[in-house]
C-alpha positions as CSV (number, residue, x, y, z in Angstrom):
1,X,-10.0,-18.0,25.5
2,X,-8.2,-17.9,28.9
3,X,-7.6,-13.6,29.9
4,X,-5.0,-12.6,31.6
5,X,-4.4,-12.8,35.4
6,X,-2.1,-10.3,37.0
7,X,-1.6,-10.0,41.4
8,X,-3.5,-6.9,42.3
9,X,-1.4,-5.2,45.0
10,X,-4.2,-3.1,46.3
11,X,-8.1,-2.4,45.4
12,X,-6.8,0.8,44.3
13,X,-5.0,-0.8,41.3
14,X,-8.1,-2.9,40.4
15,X,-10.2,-1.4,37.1
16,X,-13.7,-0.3,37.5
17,X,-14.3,-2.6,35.1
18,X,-16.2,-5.9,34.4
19,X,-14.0,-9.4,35.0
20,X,-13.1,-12.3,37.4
21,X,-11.3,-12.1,40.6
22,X,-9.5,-14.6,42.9
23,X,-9.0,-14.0,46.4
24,X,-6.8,-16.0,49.2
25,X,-8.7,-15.9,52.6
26,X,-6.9,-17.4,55.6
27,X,-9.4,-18.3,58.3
28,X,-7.2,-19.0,62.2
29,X,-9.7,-20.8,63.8
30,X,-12.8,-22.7,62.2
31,X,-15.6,-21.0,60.8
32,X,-19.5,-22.5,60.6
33,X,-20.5,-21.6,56.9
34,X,-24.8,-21.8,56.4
35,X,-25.2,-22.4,52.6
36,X,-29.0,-22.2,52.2
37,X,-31.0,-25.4,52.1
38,X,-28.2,-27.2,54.4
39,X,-26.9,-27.5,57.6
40,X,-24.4,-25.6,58.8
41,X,-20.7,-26.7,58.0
42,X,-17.5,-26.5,60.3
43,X,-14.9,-25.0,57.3
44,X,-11.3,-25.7,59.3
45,X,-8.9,-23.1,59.6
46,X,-6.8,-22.5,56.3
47,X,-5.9,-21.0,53.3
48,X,-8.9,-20.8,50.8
49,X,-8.9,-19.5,47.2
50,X,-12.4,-17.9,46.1
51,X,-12.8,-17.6,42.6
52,X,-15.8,-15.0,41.8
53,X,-17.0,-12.3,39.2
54,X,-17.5,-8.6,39.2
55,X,-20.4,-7.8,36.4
56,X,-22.2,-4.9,38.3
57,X,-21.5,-1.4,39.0
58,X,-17.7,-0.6,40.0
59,X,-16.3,-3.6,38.4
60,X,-13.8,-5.3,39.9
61,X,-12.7,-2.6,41.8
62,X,-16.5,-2.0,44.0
63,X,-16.2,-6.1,44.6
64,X,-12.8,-6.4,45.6
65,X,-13.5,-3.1,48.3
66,X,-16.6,-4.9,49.4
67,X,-14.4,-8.5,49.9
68,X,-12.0,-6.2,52.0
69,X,-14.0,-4.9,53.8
70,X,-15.2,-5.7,57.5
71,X,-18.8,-5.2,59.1
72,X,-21.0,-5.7,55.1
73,X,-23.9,-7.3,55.7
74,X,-23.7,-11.3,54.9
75,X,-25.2,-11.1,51.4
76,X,-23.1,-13.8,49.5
77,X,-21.6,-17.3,50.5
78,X,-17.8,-15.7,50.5
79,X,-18.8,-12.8,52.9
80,X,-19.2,-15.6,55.4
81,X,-15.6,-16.1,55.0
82,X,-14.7,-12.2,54.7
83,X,-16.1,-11.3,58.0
84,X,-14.5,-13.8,59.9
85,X,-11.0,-14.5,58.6
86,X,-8.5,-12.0,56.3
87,X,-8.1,-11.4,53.0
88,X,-4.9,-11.8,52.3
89,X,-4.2,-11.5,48.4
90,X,-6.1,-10.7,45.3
91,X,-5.9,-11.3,41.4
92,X,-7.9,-9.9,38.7
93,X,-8.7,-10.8,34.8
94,X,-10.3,-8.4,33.4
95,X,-13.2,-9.2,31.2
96,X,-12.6,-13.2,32.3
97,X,-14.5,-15.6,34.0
98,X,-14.7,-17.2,37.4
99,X,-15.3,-20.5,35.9
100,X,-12.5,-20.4,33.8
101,X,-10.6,-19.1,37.4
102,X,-12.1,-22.3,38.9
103,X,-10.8,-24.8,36.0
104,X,-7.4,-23.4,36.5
105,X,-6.9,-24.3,39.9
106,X,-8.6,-28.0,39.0
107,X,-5.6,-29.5,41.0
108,X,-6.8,-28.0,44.6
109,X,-9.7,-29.6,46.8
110,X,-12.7,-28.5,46.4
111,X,-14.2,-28.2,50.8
112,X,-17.4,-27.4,50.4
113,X,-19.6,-28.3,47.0
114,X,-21.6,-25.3,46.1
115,X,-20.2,-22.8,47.5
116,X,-20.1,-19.4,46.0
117,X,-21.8,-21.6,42.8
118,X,-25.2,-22.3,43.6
119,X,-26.0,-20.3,40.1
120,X,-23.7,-22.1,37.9
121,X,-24.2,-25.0,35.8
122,X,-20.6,-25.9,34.9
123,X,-18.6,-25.6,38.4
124,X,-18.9,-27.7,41.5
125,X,-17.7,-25.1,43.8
126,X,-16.2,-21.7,43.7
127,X,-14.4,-22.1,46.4
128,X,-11.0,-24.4,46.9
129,X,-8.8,-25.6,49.9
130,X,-4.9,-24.2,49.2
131,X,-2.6,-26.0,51.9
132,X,0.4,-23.6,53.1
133,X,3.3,-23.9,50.5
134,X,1.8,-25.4,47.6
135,X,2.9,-23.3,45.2
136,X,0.4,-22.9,41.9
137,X,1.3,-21.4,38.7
138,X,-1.2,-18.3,38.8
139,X,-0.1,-15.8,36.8
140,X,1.0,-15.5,32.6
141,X,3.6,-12.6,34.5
142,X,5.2,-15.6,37.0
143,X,4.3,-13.8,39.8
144,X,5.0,-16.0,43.1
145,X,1.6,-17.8,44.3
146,X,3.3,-18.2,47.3
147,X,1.5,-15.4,49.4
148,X,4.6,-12.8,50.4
149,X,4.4,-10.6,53.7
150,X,1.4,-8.8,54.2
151,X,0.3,-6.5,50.9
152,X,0.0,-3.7,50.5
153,X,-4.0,-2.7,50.7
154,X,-4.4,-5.8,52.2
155,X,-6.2,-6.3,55.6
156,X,-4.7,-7.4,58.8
157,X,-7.0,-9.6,61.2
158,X,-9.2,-7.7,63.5
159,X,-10.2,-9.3,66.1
């Protein structure tokens, strides 16, 4: 059963509870991604939609801070991407799944297989390419998946 998705304006609005998340990262310049077992991987500069869960302690709120977030230690695949480019917009379900995130967006490129999925038995990758302007039907509420103007709670490149 597919849960709903809504745009979360800031992490502030996200629950504390359990779900699936998708988050738009725009990276300016090229960024070498290590995935382990493999050789590093030139991901070009873009627009790139991670879809991910939030099971532990804070929810969806504690992940999305941590995605936000600059200077966390490079635990997972996606903080790779995090560190080095800008976080640009966010969406929640929850109690949904990333998977179920990932078939959604079936239409988009997937750049790097694995990525962000190296536990998961159903997806090729959690990670897919979003080239400027193509718009996607995210949201149940119609919400534009265009990204607007900077959002509010949202991170500006730091450099």
């Amino acid at each position: 059963m597919t849960k709903e998705i809504r745009f979360c304006r800031s992490v502030d609005q996200a629950p504390s509870l359990p779900g699936a998340y998708v988050i738009a990262i725009e990276l300016a310049e090229t960024v070498m991604v290590t995935l382990c077992g493999r050789a590093p991987i030139d991901l070009p500069a873009g627009r790139y939609l991670y879809c991910g869960s939030a099971k532990g302690p804070g929810g969806l709120k504690a992940r999305l801070s941590r995605h936000f977030r600059r200077g966390k230690s490079v635990r997972w695949h996606i903080d790779q991407l995090t560190e080095r480019g800008s976080v640009v917009a966010s969406w929640i379900s929850p109690g949904g799944d990333e998977c179920e995130l990932v078939r959604r967006f079936s239409q988009l490129p997937i750049p790097l297989p694995g990525f962000g999925s190296s536990d998961c038995a159903t997806c090729r990758s959690h990670l897919l390419h979003w080239s400027n302007g193509t718009a996607l039907p995210l949201l149940n509420a119609g919400v534009s998946a265009r990204i607007p103007a900077r959002q509010q709670g949202t991170r500006s490149k730091e450099r």
